[in-house]
ChimeraX commands (.cxc) that place a marker at each C-alpha (Angstrom):
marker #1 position 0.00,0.00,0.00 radius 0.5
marker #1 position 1.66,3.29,-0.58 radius 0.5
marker #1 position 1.26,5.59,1.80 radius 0.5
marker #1 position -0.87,8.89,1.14 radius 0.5
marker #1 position -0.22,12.16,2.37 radius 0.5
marker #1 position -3.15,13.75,4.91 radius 0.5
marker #1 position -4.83,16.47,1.87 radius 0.5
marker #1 position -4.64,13.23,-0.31 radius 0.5
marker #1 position -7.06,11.09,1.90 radius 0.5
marker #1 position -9.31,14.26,2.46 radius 0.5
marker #1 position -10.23,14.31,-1.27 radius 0.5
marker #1 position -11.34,10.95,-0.75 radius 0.5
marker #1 position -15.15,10.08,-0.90 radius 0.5
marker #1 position -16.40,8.40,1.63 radius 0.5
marker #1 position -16.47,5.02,0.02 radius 0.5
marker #1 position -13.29,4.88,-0.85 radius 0.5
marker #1 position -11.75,6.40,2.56 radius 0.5
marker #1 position -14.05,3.36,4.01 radius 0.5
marker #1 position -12.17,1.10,1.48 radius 0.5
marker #1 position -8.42,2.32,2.17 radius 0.5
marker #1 position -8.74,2.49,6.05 radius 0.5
marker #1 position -10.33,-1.44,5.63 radius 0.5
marker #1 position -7.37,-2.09,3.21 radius 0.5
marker #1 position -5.26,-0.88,5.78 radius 0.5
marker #1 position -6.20,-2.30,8.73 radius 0.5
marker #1 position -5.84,-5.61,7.05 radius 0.5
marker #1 position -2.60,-4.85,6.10 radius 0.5
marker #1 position -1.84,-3.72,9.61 radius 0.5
marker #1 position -2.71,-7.41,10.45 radius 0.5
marker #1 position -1.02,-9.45,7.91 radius 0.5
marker #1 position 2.43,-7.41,9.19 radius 0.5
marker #1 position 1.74,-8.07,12.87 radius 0.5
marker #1 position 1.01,-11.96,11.82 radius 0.5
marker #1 position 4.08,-11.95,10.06 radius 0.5
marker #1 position 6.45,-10.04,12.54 radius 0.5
marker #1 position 5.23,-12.77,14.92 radius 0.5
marker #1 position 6.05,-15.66,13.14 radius 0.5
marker #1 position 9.33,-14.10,12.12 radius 0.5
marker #1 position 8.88,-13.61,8.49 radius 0.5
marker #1 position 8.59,-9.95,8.74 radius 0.5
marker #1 position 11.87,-8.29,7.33 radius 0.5
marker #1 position 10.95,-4.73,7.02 radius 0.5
marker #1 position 9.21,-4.35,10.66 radius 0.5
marker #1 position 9.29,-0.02,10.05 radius 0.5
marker #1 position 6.32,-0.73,7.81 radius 0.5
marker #1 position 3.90,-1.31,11.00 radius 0.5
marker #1 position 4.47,2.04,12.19 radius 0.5
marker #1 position 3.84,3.62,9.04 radius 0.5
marker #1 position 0.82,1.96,8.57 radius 0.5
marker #1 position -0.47,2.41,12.46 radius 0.5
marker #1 position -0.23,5.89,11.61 radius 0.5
marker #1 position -2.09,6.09,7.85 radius 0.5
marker #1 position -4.79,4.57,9.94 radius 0.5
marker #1 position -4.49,7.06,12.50 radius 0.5
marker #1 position -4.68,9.56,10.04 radius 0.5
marker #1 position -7.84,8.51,8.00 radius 0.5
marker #1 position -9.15,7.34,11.56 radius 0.5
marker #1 position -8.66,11.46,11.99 radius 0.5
marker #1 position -10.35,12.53,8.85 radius 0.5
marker #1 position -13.08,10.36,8.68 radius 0.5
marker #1 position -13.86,11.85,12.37 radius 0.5
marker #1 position -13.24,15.51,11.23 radius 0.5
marker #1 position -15.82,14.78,8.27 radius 0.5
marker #1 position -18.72,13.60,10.96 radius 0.5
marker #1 position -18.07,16.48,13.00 radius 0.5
marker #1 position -18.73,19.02,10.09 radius 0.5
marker #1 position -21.89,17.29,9.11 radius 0.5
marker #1 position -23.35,17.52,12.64 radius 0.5
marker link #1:1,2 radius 0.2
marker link #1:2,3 radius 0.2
marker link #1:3,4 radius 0.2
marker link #1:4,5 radius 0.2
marker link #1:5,6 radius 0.2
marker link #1:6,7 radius 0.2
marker link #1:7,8 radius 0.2
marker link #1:8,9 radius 0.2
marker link #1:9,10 radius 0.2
marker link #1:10,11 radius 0.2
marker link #1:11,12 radius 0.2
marker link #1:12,13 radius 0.2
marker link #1:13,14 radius 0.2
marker link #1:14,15 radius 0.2
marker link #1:15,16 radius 0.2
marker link #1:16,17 radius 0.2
marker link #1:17,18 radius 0.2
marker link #1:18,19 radius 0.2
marker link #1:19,20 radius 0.2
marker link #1:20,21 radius 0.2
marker link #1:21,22 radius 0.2
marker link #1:22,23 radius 0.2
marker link #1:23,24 radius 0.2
marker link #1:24,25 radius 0.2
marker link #1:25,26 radius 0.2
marker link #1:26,27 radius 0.2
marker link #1:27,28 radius 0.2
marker link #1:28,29 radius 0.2
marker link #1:29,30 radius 0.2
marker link #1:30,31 radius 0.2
marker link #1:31,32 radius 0.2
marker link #1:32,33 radius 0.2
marker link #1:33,34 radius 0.2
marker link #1:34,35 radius 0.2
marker link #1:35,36 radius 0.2
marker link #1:36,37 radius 0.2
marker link #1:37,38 radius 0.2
marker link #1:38,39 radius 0.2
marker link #1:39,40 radius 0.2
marker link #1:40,41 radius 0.2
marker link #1:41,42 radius 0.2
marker link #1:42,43 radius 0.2
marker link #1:43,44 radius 0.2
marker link #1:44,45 radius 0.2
marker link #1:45,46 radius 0.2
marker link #1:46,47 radius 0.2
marker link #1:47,48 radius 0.2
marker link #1:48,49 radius 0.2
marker link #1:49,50 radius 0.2
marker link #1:50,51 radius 0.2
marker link #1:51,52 radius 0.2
marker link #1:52,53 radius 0.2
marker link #1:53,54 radius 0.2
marker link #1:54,55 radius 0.2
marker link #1:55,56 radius 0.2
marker link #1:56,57 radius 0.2
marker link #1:57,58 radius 0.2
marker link #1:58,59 radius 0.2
marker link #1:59,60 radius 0.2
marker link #1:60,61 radius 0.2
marker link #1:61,62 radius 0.2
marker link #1:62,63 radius 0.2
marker link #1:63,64 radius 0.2
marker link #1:64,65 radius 0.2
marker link #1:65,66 radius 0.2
marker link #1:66,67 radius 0.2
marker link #1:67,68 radius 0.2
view
């Protein structure tokens, strides 16, 4: 998953922010599975994608807010 930038996921519609943060959490999981069993070489790539998630986590919050 490359990694997009915080202006970048608030063009998203909702739809697809829905998809990427579901595509991301998954991928969030598949690292952790694989840093467990050891097969995980590149282990800096579980921070960076705790934090995309944080960030469209962030956004998609921000969005609800404004249409209260």
């Amino acid at each position: 998953m490359i990694s997009l930038k915080a202006n970048e996921v608030r063009s998203l519609e909702v739809d697809e922010l829905t998809e990427k943060l579901s595509a991301a959490r998954e991928e969030l999981f598949n690292l952790r599975f694989r840093h467990a069993t050891g097969q995980l070489e590149n282990t800096a790539r579980i921070t960076a994608v705790r934090r995309e998630v944080a960030r469209m986590l962030t956004i998609q919050r921000q969005g609800a807010e404004e249409t209260k």
